[in-house]
N, C-alpha and C positions, 0 to 999 in steps of 0.2 A: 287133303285132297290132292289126288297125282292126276297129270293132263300128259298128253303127248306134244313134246316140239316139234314141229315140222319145218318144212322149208318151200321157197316158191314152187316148189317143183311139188308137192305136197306129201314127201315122201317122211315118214317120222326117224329125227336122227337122236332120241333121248327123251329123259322124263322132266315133269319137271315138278316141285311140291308146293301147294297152293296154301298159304297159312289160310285154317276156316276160320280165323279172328275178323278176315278182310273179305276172301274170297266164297266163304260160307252162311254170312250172316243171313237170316230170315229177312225176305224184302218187305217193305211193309206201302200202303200206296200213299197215306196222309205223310209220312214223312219224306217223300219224293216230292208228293204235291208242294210241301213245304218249300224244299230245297230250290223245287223248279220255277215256284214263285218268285223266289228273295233274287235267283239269280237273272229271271227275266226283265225284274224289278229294278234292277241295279243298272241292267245295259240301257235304259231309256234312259236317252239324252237328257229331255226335262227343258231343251232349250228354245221352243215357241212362245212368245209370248204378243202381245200387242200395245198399242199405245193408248193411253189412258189419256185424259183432257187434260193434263199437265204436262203429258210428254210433246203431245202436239205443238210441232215451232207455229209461231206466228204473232202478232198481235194480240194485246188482252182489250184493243178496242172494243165498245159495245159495237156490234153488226149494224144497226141503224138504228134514228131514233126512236124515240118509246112510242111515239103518235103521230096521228094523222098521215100512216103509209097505207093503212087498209092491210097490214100485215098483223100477225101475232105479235107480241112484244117477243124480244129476244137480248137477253143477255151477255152472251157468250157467242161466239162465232166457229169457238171446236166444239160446242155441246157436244153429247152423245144425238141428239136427233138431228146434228146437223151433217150437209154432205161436208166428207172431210173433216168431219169431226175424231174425237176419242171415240174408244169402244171401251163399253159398261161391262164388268164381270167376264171379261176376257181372260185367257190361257196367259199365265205368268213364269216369268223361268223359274224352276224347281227340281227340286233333286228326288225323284222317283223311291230310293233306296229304303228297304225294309230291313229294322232288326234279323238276326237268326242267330241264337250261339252257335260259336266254332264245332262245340260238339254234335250238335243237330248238323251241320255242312257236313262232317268229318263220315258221321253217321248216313247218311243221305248217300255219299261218293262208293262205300261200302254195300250197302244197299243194292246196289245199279252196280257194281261190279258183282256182287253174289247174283244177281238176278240172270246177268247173261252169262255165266257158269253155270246156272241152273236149267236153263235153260239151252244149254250146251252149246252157246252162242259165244263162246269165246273160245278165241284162237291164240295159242301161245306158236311163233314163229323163232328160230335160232337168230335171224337179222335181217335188215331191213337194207342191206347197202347193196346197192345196184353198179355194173362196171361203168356203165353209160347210162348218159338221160336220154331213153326210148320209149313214150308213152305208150305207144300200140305195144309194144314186146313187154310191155309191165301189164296193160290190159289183159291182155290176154292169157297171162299168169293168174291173174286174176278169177280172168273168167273159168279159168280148169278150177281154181277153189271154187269156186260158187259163191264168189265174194262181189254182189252188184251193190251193196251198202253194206259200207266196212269205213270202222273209225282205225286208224294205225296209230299206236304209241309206242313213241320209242323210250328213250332214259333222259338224258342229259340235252340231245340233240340230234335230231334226225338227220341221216343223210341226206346231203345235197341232191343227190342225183336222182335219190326216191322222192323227194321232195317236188323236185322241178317235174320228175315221170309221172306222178299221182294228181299235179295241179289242176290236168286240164279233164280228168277224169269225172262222172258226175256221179255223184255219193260216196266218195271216195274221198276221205281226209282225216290229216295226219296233224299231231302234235306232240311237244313232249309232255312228258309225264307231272310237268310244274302246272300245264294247261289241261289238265285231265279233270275231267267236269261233268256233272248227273246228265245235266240238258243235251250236249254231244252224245255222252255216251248211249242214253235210251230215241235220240234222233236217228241211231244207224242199228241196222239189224244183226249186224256181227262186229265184235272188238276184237281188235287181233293187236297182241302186246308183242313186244319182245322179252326174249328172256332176259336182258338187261331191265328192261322196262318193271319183267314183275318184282325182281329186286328193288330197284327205285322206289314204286308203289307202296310194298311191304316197308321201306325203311321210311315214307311219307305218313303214313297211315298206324301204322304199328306200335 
């Protein structure tokens, strides 16, 4: 598969050749679902939890005695029914994370890049290095693509100064190619690689 490289200016300076192993694959929606599962699965903290009748500091005095208060007898003084007490069948810290083999992820990443090629939602750029950091002057580049949600991946590491121009932009965000991910990627309406990037990718994937 050949794509045209362009430049911010959106003018085409070369070709560039898309392995169909990566960029061709049939998307499928259960093995996305999958992928986007495991990975939404994974970013939960997991770190709420509460205090149970053990964790409660205090005394293990009985609360008062057994008779003649006109009260219910009581036990415990952190019961669960009482104020101040522990809480019963509460949220525990736990680790959210789901199996997935490496091949289903690998497969998944492939997926979601063949889908916005197919959809001819993806953009191969010559490069991503800007002389200055000028958010309005990057916008506006932008806006001549018709780029109002775009994920940018560069290779190794993004320029600084597209970096800091793109931060304050909204739908607009950028990582390298080590962070390139099903859930970003089908979050934004067009991907725009670099031709360093598609390098990268093919040598990640391939």
């Amino acid at each position: 598969m050949q794509i045209d490289v362009i430049n911010f200016d959106g003018k085409a300076v070369g070709k560039v050749d898309l392995a169909d192993q990566i960029f061709g694959v049939e998307p499928r929606a259960d093995i996305l679902h999958r992928v986007v599962t495991w990975q939404r699965a994974k970013s939960r903290a997991g770190t709420h939890a509460v205090k149970t009748v053990s964790d409660v500091a205090g005394s293990g005095k009985k609360a008062f005695k057994q008779k003649k208060t006109g009260n219910a007898r009581q036990g415990e003084r952190y019961n669960v029914h009482m104020r101040g007490g522990g809480v019963v069948h509460g949220p525990v810290v736990r680790d959210h994370a789901i199996d997935l083999p490496k091949k289903i992820r690998a497969l998944g990443l492939k997926m979601a890049l063949s889908s916005k090629a197919k959809d001819g939602n993806l953009i191969v750029i010559d490069s991503e290095k800007l002389a200055a950091v000028k958010t309005s002057a990057l916008a506006k580049q932008l806006k001549k693509l018709n780029l109002d949600s775009a994920l940018f991946v560069g290779a190794d590491a993004l320029d600084a100064n597209f970096q800091k121009s793109a931060a304050n932009i909204p739908n607009i965000d950028a990582l390298p190619t080590i962070g390139l991910n099903v859930l970003d990627i089908l979050n934004h309406s067009k991907l725009v690689l670099t031709a360093d990037a598609v390098k990268a990718v093919e040598a990640r994937l391939g």
